[in-house]
DOTILO-400423 format. One record per residue: residue number from 1; chain; x, y, z of N, C-alpha, C in turn. Coordinates in pm, whole numbers. Last residue first. Example, Ala and Ser with C-alpha at 12.3 -4.5 7.8 and 13.67 -1.06 7.14 Angstrom:
<pts>
  lumza  kero     n_X     n_Y     n_Z    ca_X    ca_Y    ca_Z     c_X     c_Y     c_Z
      2     A    1285    -225     708    1367    -106     714    1290       3     787
      1     A    1319    -569     780    1230    -450     780    1320    -330     780
</pts>
This chain:
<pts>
  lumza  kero     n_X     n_Y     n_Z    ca_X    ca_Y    ca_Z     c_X     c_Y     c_Z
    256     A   15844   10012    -425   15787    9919    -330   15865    9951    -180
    255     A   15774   10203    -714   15834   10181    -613   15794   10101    -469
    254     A   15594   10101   -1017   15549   10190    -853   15696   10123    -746
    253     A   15695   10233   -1311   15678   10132   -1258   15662   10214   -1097
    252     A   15730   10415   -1539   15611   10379   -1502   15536   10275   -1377
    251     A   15997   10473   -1624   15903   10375   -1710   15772   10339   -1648
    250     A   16030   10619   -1386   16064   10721   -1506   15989   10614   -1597
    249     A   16066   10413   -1207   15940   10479   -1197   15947   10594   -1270
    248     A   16300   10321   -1245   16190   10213   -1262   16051   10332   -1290
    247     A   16456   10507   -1168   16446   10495   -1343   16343   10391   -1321
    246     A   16446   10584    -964   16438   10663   -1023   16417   10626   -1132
    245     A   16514   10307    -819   16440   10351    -829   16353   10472    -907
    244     A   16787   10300    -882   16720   10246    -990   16614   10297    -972
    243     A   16821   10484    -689   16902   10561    -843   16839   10438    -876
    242     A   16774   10407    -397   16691   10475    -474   16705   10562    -615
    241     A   16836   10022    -474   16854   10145    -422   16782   10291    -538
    240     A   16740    9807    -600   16682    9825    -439   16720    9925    -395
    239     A   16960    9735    -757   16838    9746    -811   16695    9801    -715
    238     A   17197    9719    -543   17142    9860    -674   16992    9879    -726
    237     A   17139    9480    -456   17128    9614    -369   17082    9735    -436
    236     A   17130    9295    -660   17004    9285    -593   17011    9464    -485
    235     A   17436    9345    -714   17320    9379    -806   17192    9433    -793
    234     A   17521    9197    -476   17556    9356    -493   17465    9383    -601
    233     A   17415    8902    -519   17353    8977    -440   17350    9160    -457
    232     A   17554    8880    -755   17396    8921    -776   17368    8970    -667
    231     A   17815    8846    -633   17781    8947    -700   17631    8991    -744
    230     A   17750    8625    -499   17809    8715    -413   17789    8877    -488
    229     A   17708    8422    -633   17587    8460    -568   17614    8586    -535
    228     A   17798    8272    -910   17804    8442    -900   17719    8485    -761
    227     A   17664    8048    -919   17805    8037    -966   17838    8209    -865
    226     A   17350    7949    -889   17417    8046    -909   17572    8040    -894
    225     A   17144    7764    -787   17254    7707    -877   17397    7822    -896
    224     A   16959    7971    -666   17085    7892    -570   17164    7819    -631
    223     A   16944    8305    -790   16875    8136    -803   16958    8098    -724
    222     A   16760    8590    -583   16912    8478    -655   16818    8326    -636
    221     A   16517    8732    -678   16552    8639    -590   16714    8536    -686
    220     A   16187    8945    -669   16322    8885    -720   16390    8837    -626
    219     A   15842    9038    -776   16001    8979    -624   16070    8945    -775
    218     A   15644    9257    -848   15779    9175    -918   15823    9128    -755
    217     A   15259    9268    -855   15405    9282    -738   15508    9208    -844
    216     A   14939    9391    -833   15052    9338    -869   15163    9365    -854
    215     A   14749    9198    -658   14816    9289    -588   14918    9275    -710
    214     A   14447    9067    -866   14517    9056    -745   14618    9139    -794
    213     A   14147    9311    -940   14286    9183    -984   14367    9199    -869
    212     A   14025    9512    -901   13938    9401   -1002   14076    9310   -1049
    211     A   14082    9662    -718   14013    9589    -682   13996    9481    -767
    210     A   14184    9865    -922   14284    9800    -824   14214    9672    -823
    209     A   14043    9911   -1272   14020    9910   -1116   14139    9829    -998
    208     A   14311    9971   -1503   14207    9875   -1462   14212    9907   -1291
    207     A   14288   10267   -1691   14313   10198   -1584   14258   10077   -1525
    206     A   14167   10362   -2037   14220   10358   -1881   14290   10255   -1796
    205     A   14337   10387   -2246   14218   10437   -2306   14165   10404   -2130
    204     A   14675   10513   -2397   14556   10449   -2271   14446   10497   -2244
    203     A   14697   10439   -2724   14640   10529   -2647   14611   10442   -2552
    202     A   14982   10414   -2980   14887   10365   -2903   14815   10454   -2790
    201     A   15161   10506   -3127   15111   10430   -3182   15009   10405   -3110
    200     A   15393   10583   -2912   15337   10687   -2968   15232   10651   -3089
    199     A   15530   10505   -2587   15468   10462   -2744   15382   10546   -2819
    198     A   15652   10603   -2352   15695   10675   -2507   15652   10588   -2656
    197     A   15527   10334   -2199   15628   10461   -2207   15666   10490   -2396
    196     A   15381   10109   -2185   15330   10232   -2278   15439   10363   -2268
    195     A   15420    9944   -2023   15481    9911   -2157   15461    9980   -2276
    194     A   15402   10027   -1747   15506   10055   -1769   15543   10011   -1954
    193     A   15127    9959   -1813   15140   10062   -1805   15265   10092   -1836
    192     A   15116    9643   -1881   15081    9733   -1795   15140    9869   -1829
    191     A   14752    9546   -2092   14913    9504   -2058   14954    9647   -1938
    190     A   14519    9424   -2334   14574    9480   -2169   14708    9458   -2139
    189     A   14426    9591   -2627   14522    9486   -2532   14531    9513   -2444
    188     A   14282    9621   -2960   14271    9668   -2818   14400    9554   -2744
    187     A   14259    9506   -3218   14217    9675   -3163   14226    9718   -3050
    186     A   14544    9337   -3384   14422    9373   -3238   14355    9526   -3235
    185     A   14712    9453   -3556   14675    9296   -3569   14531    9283   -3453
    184     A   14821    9692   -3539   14699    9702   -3578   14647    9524   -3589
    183     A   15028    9717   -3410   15052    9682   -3561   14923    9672   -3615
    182     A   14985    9747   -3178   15087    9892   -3230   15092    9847   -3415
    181     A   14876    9545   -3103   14817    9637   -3086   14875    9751   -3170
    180     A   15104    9344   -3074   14929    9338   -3152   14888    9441   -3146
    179     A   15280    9489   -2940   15299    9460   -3032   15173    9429   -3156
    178     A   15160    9427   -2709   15193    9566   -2728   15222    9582   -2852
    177     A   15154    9135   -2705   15025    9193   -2702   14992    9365   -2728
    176     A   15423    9123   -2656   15386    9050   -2775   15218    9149   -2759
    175     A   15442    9208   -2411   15530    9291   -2554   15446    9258   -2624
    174     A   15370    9038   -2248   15332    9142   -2254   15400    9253   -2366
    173     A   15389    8689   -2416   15439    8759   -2313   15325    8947   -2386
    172     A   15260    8540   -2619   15341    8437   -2500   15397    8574   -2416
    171     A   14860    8599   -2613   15023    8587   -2656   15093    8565   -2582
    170     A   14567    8509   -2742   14638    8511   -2626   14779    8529   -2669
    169     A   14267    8723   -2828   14395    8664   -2900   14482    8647   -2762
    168     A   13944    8695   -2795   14042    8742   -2729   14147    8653   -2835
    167     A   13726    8706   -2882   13770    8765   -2931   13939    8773   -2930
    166     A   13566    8457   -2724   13610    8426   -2899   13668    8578   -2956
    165     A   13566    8613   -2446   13657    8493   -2483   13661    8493   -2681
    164     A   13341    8787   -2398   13486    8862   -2496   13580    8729   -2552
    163     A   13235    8677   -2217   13150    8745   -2326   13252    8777   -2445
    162     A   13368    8564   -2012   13371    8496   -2095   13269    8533   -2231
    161     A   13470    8844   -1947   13599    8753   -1967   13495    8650   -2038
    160     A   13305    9011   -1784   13318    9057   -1918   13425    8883   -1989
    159     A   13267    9051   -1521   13172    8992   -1616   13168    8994   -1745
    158     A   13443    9169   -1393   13396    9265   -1501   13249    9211   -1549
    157     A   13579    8988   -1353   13560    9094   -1174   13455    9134   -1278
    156     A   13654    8935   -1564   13606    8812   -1521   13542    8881   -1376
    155     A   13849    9108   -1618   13778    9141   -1740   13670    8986   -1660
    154     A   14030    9087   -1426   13997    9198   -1429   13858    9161   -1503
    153     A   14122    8797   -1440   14105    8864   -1345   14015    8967   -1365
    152     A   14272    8866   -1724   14207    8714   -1698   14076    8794   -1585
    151     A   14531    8995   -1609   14327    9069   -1711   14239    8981   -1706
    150     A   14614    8880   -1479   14575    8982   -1413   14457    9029   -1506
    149     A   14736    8667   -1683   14616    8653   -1551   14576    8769   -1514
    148     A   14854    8839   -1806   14768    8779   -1872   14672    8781   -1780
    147     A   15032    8930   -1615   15012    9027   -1689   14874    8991   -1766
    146     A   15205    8666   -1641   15121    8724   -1510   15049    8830   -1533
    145     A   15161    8420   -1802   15186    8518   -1802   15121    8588   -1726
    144     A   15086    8117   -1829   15236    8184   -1838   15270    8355   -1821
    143     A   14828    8136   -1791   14875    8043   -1772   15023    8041   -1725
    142     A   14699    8343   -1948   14711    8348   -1860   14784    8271   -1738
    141     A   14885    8492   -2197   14842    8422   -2127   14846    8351   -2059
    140     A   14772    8850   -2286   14910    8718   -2211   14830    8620   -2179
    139     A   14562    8950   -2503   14576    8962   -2355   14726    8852   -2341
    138     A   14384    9169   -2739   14516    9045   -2679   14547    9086   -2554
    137     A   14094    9141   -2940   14154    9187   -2796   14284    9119   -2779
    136     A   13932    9232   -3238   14023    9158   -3190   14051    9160   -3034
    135     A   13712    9399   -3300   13699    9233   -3352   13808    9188   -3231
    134     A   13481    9614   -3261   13617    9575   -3153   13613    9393   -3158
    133     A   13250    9684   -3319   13358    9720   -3394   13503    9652   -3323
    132     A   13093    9543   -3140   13102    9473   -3264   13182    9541   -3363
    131     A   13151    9622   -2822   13167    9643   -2915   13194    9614   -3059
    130     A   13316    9571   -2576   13193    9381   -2645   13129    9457   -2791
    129     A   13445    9696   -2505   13567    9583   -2574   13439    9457   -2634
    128     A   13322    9880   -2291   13323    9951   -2504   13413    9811   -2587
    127     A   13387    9820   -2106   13272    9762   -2151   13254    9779   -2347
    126     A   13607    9941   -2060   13635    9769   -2058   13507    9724   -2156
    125     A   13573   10256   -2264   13593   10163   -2156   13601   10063   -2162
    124     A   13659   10363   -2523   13603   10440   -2373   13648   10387   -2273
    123     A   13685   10366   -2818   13712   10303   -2753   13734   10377   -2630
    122     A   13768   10357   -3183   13687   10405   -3089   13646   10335   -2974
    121     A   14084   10367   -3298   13960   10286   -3254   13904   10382   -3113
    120     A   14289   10474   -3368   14160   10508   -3478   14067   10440   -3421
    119     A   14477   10421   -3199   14480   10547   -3215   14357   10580   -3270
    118     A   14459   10081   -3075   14479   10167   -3157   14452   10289   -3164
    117     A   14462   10105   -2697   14404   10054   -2792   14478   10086   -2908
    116     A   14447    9971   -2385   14505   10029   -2509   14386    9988   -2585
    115     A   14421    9927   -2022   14334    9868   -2154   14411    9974   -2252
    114     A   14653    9829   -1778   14610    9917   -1829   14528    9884   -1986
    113     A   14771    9825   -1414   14734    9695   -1568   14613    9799   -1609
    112     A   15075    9882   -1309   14965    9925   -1328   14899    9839   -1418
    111     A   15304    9772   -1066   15242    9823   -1153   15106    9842   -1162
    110     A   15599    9736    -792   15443    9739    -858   15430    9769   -1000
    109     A   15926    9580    -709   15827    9669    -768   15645    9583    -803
    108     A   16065    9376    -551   16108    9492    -593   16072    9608    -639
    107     A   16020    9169    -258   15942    9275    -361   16026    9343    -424
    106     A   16287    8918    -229   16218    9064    -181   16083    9102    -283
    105     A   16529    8685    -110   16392    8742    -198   16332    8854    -160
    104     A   16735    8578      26   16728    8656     -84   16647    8743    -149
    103     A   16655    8359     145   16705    8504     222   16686    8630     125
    102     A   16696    8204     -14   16518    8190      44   16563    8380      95
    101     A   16754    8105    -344   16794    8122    -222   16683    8242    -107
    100     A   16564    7907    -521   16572    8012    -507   16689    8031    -362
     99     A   16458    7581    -502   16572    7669    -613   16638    7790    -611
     98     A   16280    7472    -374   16435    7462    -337   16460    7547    -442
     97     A   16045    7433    -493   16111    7343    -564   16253    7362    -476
     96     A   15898    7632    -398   15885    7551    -319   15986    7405    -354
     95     A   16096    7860    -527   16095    7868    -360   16026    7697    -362
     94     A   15960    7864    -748   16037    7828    -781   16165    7773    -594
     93     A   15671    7884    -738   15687    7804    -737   15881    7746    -751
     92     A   15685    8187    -664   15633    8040    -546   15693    7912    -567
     91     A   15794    8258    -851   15869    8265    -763   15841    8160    -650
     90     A   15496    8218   -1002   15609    8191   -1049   15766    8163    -966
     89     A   15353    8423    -842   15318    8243    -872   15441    8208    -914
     88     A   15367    8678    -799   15452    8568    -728   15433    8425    -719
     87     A   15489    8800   -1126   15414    8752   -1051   15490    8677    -967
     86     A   15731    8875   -1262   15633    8988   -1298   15517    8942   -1209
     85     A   16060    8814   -1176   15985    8785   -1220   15833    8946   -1203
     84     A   16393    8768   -1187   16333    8903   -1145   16172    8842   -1208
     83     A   16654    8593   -1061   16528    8594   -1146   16440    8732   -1111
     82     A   17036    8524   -1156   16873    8649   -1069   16767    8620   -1140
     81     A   17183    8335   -1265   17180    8398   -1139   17105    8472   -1073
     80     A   17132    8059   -1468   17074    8197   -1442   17123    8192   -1288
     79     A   17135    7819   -1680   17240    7881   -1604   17165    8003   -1587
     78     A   16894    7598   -1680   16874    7707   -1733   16995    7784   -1606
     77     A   16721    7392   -1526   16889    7396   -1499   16908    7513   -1604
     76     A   16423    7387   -1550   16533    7306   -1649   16660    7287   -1623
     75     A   16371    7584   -1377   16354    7449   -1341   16380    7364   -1424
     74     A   16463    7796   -1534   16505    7796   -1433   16503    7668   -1383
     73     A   16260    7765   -1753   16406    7725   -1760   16479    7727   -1668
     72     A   16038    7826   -1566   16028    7670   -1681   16189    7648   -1664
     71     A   16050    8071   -1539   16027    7962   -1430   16067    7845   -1459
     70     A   16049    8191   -1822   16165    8211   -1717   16161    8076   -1573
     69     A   15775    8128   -1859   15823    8070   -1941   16013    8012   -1837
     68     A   15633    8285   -1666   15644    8149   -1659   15734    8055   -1759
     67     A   15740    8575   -1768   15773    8479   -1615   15747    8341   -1618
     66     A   15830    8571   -2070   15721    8558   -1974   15774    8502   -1870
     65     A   16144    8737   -2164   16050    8647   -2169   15940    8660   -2053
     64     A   16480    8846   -2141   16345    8860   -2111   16278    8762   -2184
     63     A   16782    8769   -2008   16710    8711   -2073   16580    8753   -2028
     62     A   17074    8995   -1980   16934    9033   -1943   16909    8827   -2069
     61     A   17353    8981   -1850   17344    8968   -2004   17194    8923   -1905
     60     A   17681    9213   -1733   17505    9163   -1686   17499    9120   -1861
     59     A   17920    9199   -1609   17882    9218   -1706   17751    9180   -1687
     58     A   18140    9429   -1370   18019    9352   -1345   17970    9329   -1511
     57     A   18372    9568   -1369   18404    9437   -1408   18277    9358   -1375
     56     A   18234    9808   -1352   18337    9750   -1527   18367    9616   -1502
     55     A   18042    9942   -1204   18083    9808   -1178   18135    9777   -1318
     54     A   17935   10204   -1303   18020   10157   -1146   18078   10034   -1132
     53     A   17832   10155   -1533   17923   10233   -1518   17999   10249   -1372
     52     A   17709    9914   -1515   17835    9879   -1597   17923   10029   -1548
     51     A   17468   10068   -1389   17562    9961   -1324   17670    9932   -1352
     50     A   17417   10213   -1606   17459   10272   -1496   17530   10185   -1437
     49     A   17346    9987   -1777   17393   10111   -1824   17462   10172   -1722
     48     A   17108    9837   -1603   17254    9787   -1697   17340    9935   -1760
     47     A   16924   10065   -1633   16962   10028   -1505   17121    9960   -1538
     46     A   16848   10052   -1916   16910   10179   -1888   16970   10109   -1750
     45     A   16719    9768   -1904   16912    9808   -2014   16934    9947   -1972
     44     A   16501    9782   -1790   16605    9705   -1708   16781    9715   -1804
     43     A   16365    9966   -1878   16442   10010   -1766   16537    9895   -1731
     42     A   16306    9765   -2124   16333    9875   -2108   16419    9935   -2004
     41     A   16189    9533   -1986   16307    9547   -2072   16341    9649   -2103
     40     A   16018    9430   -1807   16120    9511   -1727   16226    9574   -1836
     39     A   15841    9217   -1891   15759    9443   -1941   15919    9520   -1850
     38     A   15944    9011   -1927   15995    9093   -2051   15909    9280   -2003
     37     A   16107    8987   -1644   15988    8963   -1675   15990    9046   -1818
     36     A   16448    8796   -1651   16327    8886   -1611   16158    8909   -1694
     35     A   16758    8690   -1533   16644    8645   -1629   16514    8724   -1576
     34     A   17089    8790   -1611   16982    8748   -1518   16843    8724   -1612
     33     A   17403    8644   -1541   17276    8647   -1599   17114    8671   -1529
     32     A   17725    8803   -1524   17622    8743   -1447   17439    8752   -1545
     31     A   18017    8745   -1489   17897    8725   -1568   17793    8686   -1529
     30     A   18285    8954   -1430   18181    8859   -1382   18066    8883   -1470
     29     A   18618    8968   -1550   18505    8970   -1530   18406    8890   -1484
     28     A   18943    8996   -1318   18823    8929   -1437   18727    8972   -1415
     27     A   19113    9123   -1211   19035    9216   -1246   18980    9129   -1377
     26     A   19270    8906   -1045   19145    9036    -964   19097    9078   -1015
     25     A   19380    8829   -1294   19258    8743   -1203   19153    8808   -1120
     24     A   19534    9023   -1339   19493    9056   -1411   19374    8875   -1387
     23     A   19665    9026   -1061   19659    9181   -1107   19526    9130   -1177
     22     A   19805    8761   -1097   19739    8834    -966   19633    8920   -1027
     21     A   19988    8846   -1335   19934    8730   -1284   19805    8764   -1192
     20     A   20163    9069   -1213   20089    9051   -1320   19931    8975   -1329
     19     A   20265    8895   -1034   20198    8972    -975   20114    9066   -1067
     18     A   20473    8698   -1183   20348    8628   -1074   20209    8766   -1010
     17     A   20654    8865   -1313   20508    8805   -1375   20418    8754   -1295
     16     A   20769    8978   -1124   20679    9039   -1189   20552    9014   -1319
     15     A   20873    8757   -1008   20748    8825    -904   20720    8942   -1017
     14     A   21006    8666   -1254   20901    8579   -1172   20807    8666   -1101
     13     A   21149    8908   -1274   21126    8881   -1355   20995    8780   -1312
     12     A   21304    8871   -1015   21243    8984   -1023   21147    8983   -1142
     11     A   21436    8652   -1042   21401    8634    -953   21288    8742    -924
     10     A   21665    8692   -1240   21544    8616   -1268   21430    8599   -1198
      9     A   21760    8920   -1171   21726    8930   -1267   21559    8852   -1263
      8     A   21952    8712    -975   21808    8847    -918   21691    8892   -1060
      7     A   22067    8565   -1163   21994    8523   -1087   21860    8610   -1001
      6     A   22253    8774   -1243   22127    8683   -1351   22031    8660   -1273
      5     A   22364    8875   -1068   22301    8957   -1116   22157    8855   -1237
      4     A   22538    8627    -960   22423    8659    -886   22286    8772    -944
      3     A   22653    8621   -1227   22568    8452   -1213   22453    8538   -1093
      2     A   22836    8767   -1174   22756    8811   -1273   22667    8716   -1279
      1     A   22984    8713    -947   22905    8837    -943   22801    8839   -1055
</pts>
């Protein structure tokens, strides 16, 4: 009798560790990385905020940088599960390499590409930038940065791009040029709109014409190295439903 009581003992002891066990595999975490266009950095940690609050076992870890830079490491083997980029050169190119999962991809958002300046600079329009008080300009560049090209674009629709060239300062992403500007290193910068939320250092001094640059658009797209597809995809839904939407376009960004 007392050999059978051990024996259940032991037997109960196993399925309660084996189901333990179970319990605490179902409830690992997922890590998922994603990699984005740095003007998303803002809305993209409040969006992480909400998500963590429905999904505890979703962990997101953001890498911002210039889309092309993001392209680069992606086509390095760079462990990433979502690319969220700021142009569709970048995505093109990452689709024609195979890399992207093809189903996957969407528009997610627009913007705006907008001229700043400093607070003390006197300063109207594109044309007010050939202004011999207006030493410095920073733009992205254009090469790596979609944000860059688009002024590239604009200030060249303008007739203005190679009158302004020995002014222009180029930087590796659209912060960096928000940054020239908010520190007084530039008197002026193009960058978009969504990178002027609640800066209080700087003035939009306007709008760049639609017409005077190509369509600007984010896609995003699971990478296909991805470890996590199943969960970026559920990511890719949130970020596509209308509670991010709310916060993309609380930073300025145009709903697609």
């Amino acid at each position: 009798m007392k050999r059978k009581v051990i024996v259940y003992i032991l037997l109960l002891t196993v399925i309660l560790v084996s189901g333990c066990s179970k319990t605490e595999n179902s409830e690992k975490t997922v890590e998922l990385t994603v990699a984005a266009a740095a003007s998303l950095q803002d809305a993209a940690k409040e969006i992480q905020e909400l998500y963590a609050d429905k999904h505890p076992d979703v962990e997101i870890t953001y890498n911002f940088a210039s889309s092309g830079t993001l392209q680069k490491q992606i086509e390095e083997g760079a462990p990433v599960d979502l690319f969220i980029s700021a142009g569709k050169k970048q995505m093109d190119a990452l689709a024609e390499k195979d890399l992207i999962v093809t189903e996957s991809r969407r528009d997610l958002l627009g913007n705006k590409l907008v001229l700043i300046a400093d607070r003390d600079v006197a300063l109207e329009d594109f044309d007010g930038l050939t202004s011999p008080s207006i030493k410095k300009i920073s733009i992205g560049t254009p090469e790596t940065v979609p944000a860059g090209k688009y002024a590239q674009e604009t200030l060249t629709s303008m007739q203005l791009y190679d009158r302004l060239l020995p002014k222009i300062v180029f930087a590796k992403d659209v912060r960096a040029v928000l940054n020239y500007v908010e520190t007084g290193n530039v008197e002026a910068g193009i960058v978009y709109m969504s990178d002027t939320y609640k800066v209080d250092d700087i003035v939009v001094i306007t709008a760049a014409p639609e017409e005077s640059h190509s369509p600007i658009v984010y896609p995003m797209a699971i990478v296909k190295a991805s470890k996590n597809q199943t969960a970026a995809q559920a990511f890719c839904e949130f970020l596509s439903s209308s509670e991010a939407a709310d916060v993309f376009n609380k930073y300025g960004f145009d709903s697609l």
